[in-house]
NUNU-901194 format. One record per residue (C-alpha): residue in three letters; x, y, z. Coordinates in steps of 0.02 Angstrom, whole numbers, plus 50000, padded with zeros to 5 digits. Last residue first. Layout:
BEGIN
+--------+-------+-------+-------+
| residu |    c1 |    c2 |    c3 |
+--------+-------+-------+-------+
|    Ala |     X |     Y |     Z |
...
+--------+-------+-------+-------+
***
This chain:
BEGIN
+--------+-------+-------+-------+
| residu |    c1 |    c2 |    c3 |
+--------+-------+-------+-------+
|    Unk | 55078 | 54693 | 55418 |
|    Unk | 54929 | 54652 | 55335 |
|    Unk | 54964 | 54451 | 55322 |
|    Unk | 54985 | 54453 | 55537 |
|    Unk | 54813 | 54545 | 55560 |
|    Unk | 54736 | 54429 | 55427 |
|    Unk | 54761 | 54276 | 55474 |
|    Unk | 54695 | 54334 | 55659 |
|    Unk | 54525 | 54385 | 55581 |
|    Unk | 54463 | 54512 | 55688 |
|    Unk | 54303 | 54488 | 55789 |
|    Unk | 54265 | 54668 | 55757 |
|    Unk | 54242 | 54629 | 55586 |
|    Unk | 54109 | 54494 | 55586 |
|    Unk | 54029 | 54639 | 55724 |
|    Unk | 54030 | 54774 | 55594 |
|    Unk | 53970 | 54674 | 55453 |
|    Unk | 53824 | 54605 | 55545 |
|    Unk | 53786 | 54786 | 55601 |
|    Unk | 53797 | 54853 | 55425 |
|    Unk | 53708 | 54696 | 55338 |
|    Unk | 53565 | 54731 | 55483 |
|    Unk | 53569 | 54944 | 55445 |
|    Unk | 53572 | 54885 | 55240 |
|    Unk | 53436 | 54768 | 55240 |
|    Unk | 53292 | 54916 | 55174 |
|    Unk | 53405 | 54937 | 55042 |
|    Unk | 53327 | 54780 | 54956 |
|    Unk | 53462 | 54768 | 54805 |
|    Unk | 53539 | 54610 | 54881 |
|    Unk | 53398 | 54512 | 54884 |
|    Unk | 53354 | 54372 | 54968 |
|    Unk | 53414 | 54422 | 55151 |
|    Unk | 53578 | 54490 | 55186 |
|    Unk | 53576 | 54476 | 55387 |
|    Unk | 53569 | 54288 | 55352 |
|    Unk | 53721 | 54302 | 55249 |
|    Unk | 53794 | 54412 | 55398 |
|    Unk | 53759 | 54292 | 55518 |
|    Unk | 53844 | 54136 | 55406 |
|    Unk | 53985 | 54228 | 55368 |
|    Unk | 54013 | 54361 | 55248 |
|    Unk | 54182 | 54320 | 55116 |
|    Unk | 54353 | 54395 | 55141 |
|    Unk | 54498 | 54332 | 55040 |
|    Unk | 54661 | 54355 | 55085 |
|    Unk | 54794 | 54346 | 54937 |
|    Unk | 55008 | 54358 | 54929 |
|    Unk | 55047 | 54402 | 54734 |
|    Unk | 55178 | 54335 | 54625 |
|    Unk | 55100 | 54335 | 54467 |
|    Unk | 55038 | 54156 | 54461 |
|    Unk | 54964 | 54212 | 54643 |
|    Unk | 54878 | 54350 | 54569 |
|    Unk | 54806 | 54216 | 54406 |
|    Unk | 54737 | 54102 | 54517 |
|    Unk | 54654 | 54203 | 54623 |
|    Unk | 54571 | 54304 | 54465 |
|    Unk | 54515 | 54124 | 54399 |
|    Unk | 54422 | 54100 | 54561 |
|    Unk | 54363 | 54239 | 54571 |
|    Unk | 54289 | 54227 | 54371 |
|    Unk | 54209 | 54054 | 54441 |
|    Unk | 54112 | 54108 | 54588 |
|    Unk | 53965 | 54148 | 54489 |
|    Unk | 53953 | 53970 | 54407 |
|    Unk | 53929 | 53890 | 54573 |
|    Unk | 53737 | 53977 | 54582 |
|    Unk | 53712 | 54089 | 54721 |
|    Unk | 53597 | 54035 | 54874 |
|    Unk | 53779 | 54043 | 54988 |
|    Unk | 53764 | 54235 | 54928 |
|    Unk | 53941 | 54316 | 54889 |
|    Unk | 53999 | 54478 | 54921 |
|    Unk | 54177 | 54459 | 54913 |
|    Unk | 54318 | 54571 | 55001 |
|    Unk | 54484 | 54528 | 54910 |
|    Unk | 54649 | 54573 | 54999 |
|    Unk | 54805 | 54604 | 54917 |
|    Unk | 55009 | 54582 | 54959 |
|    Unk | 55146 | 54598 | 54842 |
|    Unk | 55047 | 54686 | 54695 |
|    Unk | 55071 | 54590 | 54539 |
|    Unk | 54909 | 54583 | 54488 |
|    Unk | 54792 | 54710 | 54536 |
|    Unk | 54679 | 54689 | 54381 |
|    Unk | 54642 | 54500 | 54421 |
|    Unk | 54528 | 54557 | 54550 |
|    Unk | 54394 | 54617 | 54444 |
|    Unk | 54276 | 54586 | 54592 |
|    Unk | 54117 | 54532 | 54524 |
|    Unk | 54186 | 54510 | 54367 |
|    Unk | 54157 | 54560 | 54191 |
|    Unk | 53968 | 54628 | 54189 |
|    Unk | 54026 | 54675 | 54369 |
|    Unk | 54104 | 54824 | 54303 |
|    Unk | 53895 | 54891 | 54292 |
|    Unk | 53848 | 54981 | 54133 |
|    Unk | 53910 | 55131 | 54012 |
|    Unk | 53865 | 55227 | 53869 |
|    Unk | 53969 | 55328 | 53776 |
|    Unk | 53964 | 55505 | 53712 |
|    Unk | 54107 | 55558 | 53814 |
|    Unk | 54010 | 55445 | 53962 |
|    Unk | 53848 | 55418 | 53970 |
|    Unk | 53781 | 55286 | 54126 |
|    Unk | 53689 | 55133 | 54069 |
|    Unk | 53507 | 55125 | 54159 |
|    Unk | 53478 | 55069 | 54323 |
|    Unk | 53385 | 54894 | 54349 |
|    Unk | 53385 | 54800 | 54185 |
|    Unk | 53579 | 54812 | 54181 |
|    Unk | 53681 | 54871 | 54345 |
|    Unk | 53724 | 55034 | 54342 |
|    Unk | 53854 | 55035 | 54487 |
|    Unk | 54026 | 55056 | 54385 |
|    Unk | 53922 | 55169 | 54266 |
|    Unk | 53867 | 55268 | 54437 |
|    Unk | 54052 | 55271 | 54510 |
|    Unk | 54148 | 55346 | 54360 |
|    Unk | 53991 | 55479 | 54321 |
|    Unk | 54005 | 55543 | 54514 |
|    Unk | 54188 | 55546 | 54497 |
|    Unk | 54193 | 55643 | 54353 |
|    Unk | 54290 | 55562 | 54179 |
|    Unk | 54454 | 55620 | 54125 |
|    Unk | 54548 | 55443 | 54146 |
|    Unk | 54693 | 55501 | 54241 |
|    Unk | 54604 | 55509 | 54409 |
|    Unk | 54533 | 55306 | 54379 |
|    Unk | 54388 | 55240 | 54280 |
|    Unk | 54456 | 55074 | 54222 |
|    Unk | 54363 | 55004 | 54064 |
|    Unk | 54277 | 54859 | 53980 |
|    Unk | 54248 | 54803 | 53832 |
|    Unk | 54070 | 54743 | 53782 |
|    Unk | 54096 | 54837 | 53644 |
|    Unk | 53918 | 54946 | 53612 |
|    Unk | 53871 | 54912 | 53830 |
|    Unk | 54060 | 54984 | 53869 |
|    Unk | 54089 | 54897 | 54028 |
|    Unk | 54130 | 54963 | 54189 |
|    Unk | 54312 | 54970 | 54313 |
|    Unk | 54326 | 55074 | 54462 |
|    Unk | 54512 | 55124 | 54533 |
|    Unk | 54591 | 55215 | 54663 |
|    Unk | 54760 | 55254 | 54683 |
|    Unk | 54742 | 55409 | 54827 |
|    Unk | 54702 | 55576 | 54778 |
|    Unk | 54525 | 55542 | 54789 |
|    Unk | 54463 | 55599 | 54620 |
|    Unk | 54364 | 55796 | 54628 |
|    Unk | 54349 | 55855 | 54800 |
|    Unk | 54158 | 55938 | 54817 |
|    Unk | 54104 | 55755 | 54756 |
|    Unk | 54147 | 55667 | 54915 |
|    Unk | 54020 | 55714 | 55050 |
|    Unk | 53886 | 55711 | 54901 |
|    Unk | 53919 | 55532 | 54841 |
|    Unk | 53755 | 55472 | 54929 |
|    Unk | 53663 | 55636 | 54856 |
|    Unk | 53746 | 55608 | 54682 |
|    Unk | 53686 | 55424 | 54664 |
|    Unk | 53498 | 55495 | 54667 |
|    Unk | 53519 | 55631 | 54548 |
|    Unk | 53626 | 55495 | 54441 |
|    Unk | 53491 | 55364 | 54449 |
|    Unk | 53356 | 55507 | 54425 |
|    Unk | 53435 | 55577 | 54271 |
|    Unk | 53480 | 55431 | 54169 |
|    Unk | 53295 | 55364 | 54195 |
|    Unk | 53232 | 55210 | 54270 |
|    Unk | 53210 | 55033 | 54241 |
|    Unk | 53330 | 55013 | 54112 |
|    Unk | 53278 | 54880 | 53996 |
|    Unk | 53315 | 54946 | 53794 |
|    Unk | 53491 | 54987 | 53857 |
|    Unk | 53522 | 54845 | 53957 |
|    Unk | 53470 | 54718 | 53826 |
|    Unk | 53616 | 54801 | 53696 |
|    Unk | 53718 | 54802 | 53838 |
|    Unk | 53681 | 54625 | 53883 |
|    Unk | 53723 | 54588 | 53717 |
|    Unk | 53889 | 54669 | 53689 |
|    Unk | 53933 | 54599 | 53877 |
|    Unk | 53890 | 54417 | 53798 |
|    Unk | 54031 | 54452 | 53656 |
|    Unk | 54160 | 54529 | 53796 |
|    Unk | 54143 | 54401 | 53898 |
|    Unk | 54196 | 54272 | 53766 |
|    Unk | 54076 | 54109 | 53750 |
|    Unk | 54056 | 53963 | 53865 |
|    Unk | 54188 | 54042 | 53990 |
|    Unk | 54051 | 53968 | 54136 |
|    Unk | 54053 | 54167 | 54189 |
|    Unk | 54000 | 54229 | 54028 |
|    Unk | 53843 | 54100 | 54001 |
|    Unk | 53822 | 54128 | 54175 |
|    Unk | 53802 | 54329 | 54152 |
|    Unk | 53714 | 54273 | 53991 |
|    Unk | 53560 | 54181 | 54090 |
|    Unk | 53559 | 54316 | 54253 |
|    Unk | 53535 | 54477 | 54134 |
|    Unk | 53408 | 54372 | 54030 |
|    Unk | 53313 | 54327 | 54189 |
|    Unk | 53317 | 54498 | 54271 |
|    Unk | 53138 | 54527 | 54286 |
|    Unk | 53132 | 54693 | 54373 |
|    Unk | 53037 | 54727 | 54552 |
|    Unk | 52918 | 54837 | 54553 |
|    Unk | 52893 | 55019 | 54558 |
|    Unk | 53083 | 55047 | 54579 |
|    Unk | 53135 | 55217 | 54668 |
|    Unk | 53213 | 55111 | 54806 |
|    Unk | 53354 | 55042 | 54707 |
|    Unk | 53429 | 55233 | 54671 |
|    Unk | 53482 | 55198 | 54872 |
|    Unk | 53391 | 55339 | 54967 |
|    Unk | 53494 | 55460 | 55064 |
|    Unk | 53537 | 55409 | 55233 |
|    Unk | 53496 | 55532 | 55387 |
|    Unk | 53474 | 55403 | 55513 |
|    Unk | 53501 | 55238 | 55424 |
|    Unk | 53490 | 55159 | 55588 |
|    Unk | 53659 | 55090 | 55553 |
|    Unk | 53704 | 55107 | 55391 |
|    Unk | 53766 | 55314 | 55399 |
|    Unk | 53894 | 55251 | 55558 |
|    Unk | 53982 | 55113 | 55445 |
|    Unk | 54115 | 55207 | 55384 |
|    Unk | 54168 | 55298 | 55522 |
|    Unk | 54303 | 55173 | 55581 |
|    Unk | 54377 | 55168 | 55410 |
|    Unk | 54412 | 55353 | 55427 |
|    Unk | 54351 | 55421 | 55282 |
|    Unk | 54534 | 55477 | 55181 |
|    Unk | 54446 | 55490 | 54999 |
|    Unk | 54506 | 55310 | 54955 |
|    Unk | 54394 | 55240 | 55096 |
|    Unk | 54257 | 55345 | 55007 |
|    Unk | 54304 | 55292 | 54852 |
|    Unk | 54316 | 55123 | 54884 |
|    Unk | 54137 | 55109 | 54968 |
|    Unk | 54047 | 55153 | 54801 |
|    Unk | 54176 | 55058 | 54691 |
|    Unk | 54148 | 54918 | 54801 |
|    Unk | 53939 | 54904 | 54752 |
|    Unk | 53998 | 54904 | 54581 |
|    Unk | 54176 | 54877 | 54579 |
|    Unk | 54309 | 54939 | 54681 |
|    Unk | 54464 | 54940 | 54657 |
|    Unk | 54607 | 55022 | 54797 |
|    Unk | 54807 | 55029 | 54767 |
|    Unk | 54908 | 55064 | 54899 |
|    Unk | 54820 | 54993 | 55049 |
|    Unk | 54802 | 55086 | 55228 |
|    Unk | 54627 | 55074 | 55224 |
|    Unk | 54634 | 54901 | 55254 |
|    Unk | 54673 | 54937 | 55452 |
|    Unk | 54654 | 54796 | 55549 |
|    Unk | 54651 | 54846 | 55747 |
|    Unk | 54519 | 54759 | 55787 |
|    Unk | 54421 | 54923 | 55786 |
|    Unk | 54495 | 54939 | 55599 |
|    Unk | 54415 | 54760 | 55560 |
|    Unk | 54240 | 54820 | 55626 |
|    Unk | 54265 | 54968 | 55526 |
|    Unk | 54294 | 54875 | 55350 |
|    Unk | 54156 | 54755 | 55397 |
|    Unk | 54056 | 54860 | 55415 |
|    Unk | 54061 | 54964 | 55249 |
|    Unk | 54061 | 54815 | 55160 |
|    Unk | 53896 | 54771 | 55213 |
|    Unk | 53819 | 54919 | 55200 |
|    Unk | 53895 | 54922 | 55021 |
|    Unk | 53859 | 54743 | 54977 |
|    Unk | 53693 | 54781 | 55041 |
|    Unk | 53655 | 54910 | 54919 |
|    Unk | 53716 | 54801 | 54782 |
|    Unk | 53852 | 54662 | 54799 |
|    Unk | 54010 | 54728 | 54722 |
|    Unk | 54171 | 54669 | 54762 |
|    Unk | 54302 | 54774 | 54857 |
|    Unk | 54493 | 54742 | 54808 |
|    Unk | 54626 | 54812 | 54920 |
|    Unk | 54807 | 54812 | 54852 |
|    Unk | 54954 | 54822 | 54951 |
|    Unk | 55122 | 54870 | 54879 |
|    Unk | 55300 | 54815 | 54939 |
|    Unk | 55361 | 54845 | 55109 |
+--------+-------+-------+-------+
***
């Protein structure tokens, strides 16, 4: 069998509730995605990647969600008020269209995202590091896991992975920070912000792998544009040789998301819609995984 890749998109707090769901719903079925070789996550994914890379049994992943008995707060809550994210959404389109390079709009939004942080360094990663506490204690999951940000001085971004030298709880919160709500993450002397400054799903960075499934968070309100980079990133596995499935929510479970996907208060519905789009298994799916 050659490599599998799983690819987990990111989608705020309830991307990861969301994610989380479906992932168990689709083991119940009988669909196990944990089994994949190679696991990125971005943003929201890089949350619920590690803990699938970690060993979690998939079927266990959605039990914090649901009822949120016990849940840590997401960093999200500690907002006074909600940002204005205008100039974050304007040059992420800008980027996404391909009007200009992505790397010359992430220099500015990191420039914007550094003046615009919401909150402090230490209460996003005092935060993050109670919801990553079950996995911190054991270092990088041993399995191939990877989370990609963006340098906010280049605009370049990286791959956090267990070669790369950096924590896990550092990797994760730059791959989550996203600009104008949590501030850029230090790294080495470095600042970083949210992977999804390049992608929503970085897919394109699993190419080659024989078989790999994408898992998109995407709203049905969302403008065109941000579908563009996934669709480039399809293009270009198949061109390498790749076999894709891509997951989106359905109709429930975008009704379960609400406006926004930073409201944590949405994650026990997203969980539960997530869980049951998963349970009904997704028959294309059972025979690709193989």
């Amino acid at each position: 069998m050659g490599a599998r890749a799983l690819v987990l998109g990111g989608g705020g707090p309830v991307g990861i509730a969301w994610e989380s769901g479906l992932i168990a719903g689709l083991a119940e079925a009988g669909i196990d995605l944990s089994a994949a070789d190679f696991i990125i996550g971005t943003s929201a994914g890089s949350f619920v990647g590690a803990y699938i890379a970690a060993g979690t049994p998939p079927t266990m992943l959605a039990a914090p969600f649901l009822g949120e008995a016990g849940m840590p707060k997401s960093a999200s809550e500690l907002l006074s008020s909600p940002p204005d994210l205008t100039v974050l959404m304007a040059k992420m389109m800008e980027s996404f269209a391909g009007v200009r390079p992505n790397d010359e709009v992430c220099r500015e939004i990191g420039q914007w995202a550094l003046a615009s942080a919401a909150m402090s360094e230490d209460a996003y990663l005092g935060t993050f590091g109670k919801s990553l506490a079950p996995l911190l204690s054991g270092g990088w999951p041993g399995k191939n896991y990877t989370c990609p940000a963006v340098d906010t001085a280049t605009g370049v971004p990286v791959e956090w992975n267990k070669d790369s030298g950096v924590d896990l709880l550092h990797a994760i919160a730059s791959s989550c920070a996203v600009p104008g709500i949590y501030p850029p993450v230090t790294i080495q002397g470095r600042r970083y912000m949210d992977g999804g400054m390049r992608s929503p799903t970085n897919a394109d960075l699993v190419k080659g792998c024989e078989k790999v499934v994408v898992i998109a968070v995407a709203r049905a309100d969302a403008p065109p544009v941000f579908s563009r980079p996934l669709e480039r990133e399809l293009n270009a596995l198949r061109e390498s040789g790749s076999q894709v499935e891509l997951i989106r929510p359905n109709a429930e479970c975008l009704e379960a998301f609400g406006a926004n996907l930073m409201d944590a208060s949405r994650r026990p519905a997203a969980a539960a819609a997530g869980l049951k789009q998963g349970r009904a298994g997704i028959e294309a799916l059972r025979a690709f995984w193989k």
